[in-house]
N, C-alpha and C positions, 0 to 999 in steps of 0.2 A: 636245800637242794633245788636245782634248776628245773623247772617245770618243762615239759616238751618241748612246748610253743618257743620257751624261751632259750633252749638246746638249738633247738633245729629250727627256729625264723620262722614259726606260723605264727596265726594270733593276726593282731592289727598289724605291726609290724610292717605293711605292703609297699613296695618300691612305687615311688612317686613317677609320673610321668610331668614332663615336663610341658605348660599349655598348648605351646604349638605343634607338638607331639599329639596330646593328644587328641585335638581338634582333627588334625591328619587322619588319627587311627577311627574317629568314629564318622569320616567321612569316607574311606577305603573302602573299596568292591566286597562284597558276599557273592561268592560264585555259589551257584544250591544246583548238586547234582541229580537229576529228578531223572529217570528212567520210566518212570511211568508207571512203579510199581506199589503198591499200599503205602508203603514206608516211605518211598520218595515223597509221592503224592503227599502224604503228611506232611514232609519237612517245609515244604511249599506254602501250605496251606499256614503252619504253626509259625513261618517267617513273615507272614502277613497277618494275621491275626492274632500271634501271642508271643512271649517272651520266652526266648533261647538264651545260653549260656554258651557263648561263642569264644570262651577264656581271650578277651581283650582286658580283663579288668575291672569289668563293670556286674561279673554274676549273670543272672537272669535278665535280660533286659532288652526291650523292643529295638528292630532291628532298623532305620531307617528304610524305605519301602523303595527309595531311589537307589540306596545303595545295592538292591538287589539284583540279581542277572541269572537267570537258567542256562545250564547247561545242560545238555541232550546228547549221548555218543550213539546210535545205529550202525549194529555191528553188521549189519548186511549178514547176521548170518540163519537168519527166523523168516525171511522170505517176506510177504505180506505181513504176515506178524508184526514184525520187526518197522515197517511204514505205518502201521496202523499205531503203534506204540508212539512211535515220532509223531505225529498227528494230531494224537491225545498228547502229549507234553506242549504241543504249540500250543492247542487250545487252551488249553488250562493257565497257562500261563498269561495270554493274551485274556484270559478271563481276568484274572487277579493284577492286569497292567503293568506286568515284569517282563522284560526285555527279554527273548530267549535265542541264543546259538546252537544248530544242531549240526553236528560232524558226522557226516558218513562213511565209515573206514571200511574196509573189505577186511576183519580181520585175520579169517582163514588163511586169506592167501597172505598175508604176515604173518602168520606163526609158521606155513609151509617157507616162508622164505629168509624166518630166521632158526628155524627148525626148534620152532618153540611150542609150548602148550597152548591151545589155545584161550583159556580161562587168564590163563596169567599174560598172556601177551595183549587180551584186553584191558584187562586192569592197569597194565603201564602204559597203554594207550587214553587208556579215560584218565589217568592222573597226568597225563605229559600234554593232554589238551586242556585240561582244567589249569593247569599251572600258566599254560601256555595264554589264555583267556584270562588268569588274574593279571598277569605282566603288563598286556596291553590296556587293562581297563584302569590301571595305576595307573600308566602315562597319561591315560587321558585325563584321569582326574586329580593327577600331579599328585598324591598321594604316594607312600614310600612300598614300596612292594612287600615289603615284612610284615606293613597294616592288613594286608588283603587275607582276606579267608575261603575257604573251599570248605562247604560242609558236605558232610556224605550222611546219608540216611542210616548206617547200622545202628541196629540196637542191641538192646539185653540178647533177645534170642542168635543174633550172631554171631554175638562174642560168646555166648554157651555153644555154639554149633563150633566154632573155632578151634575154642579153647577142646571141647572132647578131637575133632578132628586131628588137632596136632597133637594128642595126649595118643591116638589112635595110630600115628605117623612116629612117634616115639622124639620127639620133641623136648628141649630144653626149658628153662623160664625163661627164657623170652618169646619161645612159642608159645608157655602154656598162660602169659601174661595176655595172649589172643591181641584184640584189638586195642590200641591204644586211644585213648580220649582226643591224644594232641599227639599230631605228628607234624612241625615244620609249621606251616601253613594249613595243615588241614587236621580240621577237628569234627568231631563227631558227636551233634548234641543232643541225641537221641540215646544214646549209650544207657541210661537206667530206665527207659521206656519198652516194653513189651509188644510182640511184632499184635498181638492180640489186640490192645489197649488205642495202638495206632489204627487198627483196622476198625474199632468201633468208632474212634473220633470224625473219622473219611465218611463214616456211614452217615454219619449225624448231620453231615454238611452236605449230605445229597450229591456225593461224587462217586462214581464206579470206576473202579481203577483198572490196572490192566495185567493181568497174569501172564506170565511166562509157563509155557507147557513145559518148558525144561529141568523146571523150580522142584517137579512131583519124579522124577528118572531118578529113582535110588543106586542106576549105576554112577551115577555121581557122590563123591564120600560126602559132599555137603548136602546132599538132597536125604542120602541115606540115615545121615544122624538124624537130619531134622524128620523125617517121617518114619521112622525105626527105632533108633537107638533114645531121642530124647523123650517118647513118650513114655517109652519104658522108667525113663530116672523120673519124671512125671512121678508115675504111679506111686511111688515111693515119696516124694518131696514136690508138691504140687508149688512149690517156690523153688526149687530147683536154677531156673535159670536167672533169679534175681541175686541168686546166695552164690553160684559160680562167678557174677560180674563184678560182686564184693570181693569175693576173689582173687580174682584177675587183677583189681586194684593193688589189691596190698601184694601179688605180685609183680607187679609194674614196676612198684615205690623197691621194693627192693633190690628188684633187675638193674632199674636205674641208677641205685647206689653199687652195684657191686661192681656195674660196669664203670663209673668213674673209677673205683678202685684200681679195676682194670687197667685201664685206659693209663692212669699214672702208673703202675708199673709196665707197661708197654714201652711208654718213652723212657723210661731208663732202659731198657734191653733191646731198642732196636739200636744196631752198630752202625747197619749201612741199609741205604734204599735206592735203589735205579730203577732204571724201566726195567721192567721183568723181574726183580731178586731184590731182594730181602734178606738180609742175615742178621739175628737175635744173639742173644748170649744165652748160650746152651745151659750154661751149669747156673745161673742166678735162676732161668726160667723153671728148671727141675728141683730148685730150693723153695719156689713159689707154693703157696697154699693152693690144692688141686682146683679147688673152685674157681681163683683167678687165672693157675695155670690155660686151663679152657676156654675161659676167654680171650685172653691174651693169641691164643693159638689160633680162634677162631679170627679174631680182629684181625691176625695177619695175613691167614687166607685170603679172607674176601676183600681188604684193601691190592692185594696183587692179582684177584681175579676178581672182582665184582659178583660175575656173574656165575659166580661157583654153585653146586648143591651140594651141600654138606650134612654129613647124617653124624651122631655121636660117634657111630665106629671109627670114622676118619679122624677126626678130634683125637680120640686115644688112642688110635694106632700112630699118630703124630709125640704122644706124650711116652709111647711105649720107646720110639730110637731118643727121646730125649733124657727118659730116665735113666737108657743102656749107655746115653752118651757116644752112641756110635750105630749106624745105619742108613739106610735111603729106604726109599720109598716113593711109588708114583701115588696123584691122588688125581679125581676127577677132572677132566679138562687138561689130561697131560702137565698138571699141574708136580714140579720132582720138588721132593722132599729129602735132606741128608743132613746127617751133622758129623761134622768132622772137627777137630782140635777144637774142643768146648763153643762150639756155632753151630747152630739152626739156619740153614741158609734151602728158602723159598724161592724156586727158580720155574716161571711160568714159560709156555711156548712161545711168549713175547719175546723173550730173550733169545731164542734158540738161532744159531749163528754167529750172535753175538762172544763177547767171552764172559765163561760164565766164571761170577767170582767165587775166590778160592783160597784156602791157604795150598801152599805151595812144600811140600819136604826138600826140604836141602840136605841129601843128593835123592837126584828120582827123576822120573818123569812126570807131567801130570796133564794130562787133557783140558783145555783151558778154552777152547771152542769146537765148532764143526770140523773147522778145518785144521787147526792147530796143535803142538802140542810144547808144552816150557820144558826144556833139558837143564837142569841142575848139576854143577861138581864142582868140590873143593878141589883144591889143588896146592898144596905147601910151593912157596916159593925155591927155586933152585940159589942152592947158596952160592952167594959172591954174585948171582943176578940182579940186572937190574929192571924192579919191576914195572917202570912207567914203560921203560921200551918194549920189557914182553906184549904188554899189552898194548900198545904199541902195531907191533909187528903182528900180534892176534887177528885184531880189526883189517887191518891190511889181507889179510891169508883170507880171512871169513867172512869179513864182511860184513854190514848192519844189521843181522841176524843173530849175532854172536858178540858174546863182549866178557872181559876181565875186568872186574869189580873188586875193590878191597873187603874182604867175607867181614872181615869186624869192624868197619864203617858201615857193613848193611847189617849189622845186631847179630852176625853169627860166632861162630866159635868151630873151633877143629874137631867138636864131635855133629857137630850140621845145626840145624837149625828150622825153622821156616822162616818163610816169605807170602806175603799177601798178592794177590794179582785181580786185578779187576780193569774196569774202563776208565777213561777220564770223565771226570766228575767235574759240574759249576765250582769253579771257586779253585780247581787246583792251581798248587804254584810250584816248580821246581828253581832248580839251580843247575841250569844247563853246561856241561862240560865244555870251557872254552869263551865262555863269558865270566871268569874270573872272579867267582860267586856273585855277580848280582843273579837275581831272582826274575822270573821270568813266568806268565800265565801260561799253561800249560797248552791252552786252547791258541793264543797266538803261536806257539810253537810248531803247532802240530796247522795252522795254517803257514809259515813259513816254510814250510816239511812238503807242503803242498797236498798235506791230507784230504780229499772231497768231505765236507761237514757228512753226506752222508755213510761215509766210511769210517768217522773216528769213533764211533763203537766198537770198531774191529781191532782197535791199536792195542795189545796188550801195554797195561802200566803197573809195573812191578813196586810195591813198597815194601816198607817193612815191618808195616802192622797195617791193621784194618782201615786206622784212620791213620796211618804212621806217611814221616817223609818218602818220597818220591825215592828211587833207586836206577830204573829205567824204565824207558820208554821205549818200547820191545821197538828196534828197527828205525827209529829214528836216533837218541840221542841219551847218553848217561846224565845221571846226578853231578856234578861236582862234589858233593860231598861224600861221593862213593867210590868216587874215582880213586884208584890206586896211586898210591905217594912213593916216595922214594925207601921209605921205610915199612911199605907193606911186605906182611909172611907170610896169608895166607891167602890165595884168590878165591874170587869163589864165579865159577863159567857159567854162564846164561844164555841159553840159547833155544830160537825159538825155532821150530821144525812143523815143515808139511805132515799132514797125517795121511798115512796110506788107506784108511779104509771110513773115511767121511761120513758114508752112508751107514754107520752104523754107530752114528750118534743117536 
């Protein structure tokens, strides 16, 4: 039987870099995020005088001293405080002869102006200037930007402050996996270190660091675990916060696999993606094991909103219309939710104006935008008619909003059918009525049509499946291969209509 290592590619086994590669990656920036706080102050100290594990490949290992650079964010929001902190990070640094950048951002008045929190509005602020600081110290030192590293100071006790915090928050494994060792570019190599152990090493080297008055506010949930809730688990397991980080490892390692798992059944069930909407396959996703189901659901939330917040309740009231196979639903951010004919179709306020995609029942009406709505109806042919000229004489009477289509060259039949309706998409191709089946990019079309680029989102394009051939081009032009022949029975009328009451999309 196969041993672990030799199952799963640990052991020696380790992908080779290639010389000039690696030469590149051990001469590439270390950005060291220092605040000015114990644990900063440490990382500082421990990148100049001792060996980090900065996962490039080399384990524990001395960090070249030129490769280093401080970075400092001064959130303007501590007053004096907050310049005295900045202050102490020049000097210290200027003590140890590292290079240091300090950015001073207003961030209150950025979270009032993106109407965000302000805890998390600086946190993607200090990672979009530290990423922002690795990019340009790459150029300069022709190094590949993938080599560059951002360390951030957390430790054991963060990731146990985290880990209870989103256990507290009612969080999934990948909140309760808390802080990850490696994310991207930035790593954290302090992670099995104790904010304790750090504080005694500072003392030893004759540094006084600098306190945050806001660190001891238990109305903050991170300040209250860490002086409330984790002394208590203390009392009981005075390792506590070394045996949570163990933890959190082995749920990492397994988040990570579940989510590849994920991840490939995702792409077999995503059918269509535009800007704003999303549509799955409803009935494979409700056959999925509930574990992936949720991720999968989760995945395609926040790839059509980003900047979603999502709690488990949403997650399952998503899996509840997908189990019924029938429902809608609003979620955070005006984000709509519905499944209709075995589809999951995610439709953000991006889209909103746009047409939003649909199957379509043949016969009915169906709401297809703000403004819009598709009229559907079969129609049996009149016998001893002939059907090119009805339709024909249709378009004449009605006009480019209107059109006779042969119903079983579009997949239907005399008991109806559906139809797909969406935008035009990269890459479509039709067969324009009256070019004698050559084929034609749908996008030159609809510029010869004299559509403005930023109007063809508005253009309904009727198919006959999801990803199926083209039918019409609501108002500009038919398929050729939809077109009524001389031996069509049964029509099938399309027609697109103002809606009388807009505003109450």
């Amino acid at each position: 039987m196969p041993s672990v290592s030799q199952r799963y590619g640990t052991g020696s086994g380790r992908f080779s870099w290639p010389s000039e590669s690696r030469d590149n990656a051990r001469r590439a920036p270390v950005v060291l995020m220092v605040s000015g706080g114990a644990d900063s102050t440490a990382l500082l100290m421990l990148a100049i005088n001792d060996t980090l594990n900065i996962d490039d490949g080399r384990g524990d290992a001395r960090i070249a001293r030129e490769r280093l650079h401080v970075l400092h964010v001064n959130h303007c929001l501590r007053g004096i405080d907050a310049d005295e902190d900045e202050e102490f990070v020049r000097d210290l640094a200027a003590r140890y002869g590292v290079p240091c950048t300090v950015e001073r951002i207003d961030v209150a008045k950025a979270a009032e102006r993106t109407h965000s929190n302000v805890e998390n509005i600086a946190r993607e602020i200090r990672y979009e200037l530290a990423n922002k600081l690795a990019n340009e110290l790459s150029e300069r030192l022709g190094t590949p930007r993938s080599a560059a590293r951002i360390l951030t100071a957390h430790t054991a006790d963060d990731r146990a402050e985290t880990f209870f915090m989103n256990a507290i928050k009612g969080s999934g494994p990948a909140g309760l996996s808390s802080i990850p060792r490696r994310r991207n570019r930035i790593v954290r190599p302090l992670l099995d270190k104790t904010h304790r152990k750090l504080c005694d090493y500072v003392r030893m080297q004759g540094v006084i660091w600098r306190e945050d008055a806001t660190n001891v506010d238990t109305h903050y949930l991170r300040a209250f675990v860490r002086h409330e809730f984790l002394p208590l688990a203390k009392e009981r397991n005075r390792r506590v916060v070394e045996g949570i980080s163990s933890t959190c490892d082995i749920l990492s390692d397994e988040d990570a696999y579940l989510t590849q798992l994920a991840m490939r059944a995702y792409r077999e069930l995503e059918s269509r993606k535009t800007t704003g909407m999303l549509a799955l396959d409803a009935r494979k996703l409700a056959s999925l094991e509930l574990v992936l189901a949720r991720r999968v659901v989760r995945h395609a939330l926040v790839s059509l909103v980003p900047e979603i917040r999502l709690e488990a309740r949403h997650i399952a009231s998503v899996l509840g219309i997908v189990a019924a196979q029938a429902g809608s639903l609003t979620l955070p951010m005006g984000l709509d939710v519905r499944v209709s004919h075995g589809m999951l179709f995610l439709t953000s306020r991006e889209a909103a104006g746009e047409i939003l995609p649909q199957w379509i029942e043949v016969e009915g009406s169906s709401v297809i935008s703000r403004d819009q709505l598709l009229v559907s109806q079969l129609k049996p042919v009149p016998k001893g008619a002939d059907p090119i000229q009805l339709a024909r004489e249709h378009a004449q009477r009605r006009g480019l909003n209107s059109i006779l289509l042969d119903a079983i060259a579009c997949g239907l039949n005399e008991g109806g059918g559906k139809l797909w309706v969406d935008s035009a998409q990269a890459g479509d191709v039709m067969c324009p009525l009256g070019m004698r089946g050559q084929s034609k990019n749908l996008s030159d079309l609809l510029h010869d049509a004299q559509v403005p680029l930023t109007q063809r989102k508005l253009v309904p394009i009727v198919r006959q499946s999801c990803a199926g051939a083209i039918v019409w081009a609501a108002g500009i032009r038919a398929d050729d291969r939809a077109a009524c022949r001389a031996d069509t029975r049964l029509f099938v009328e399309l027609t697109l209509e103002q809606r009388d009451n807009p505003e109450l999309w």
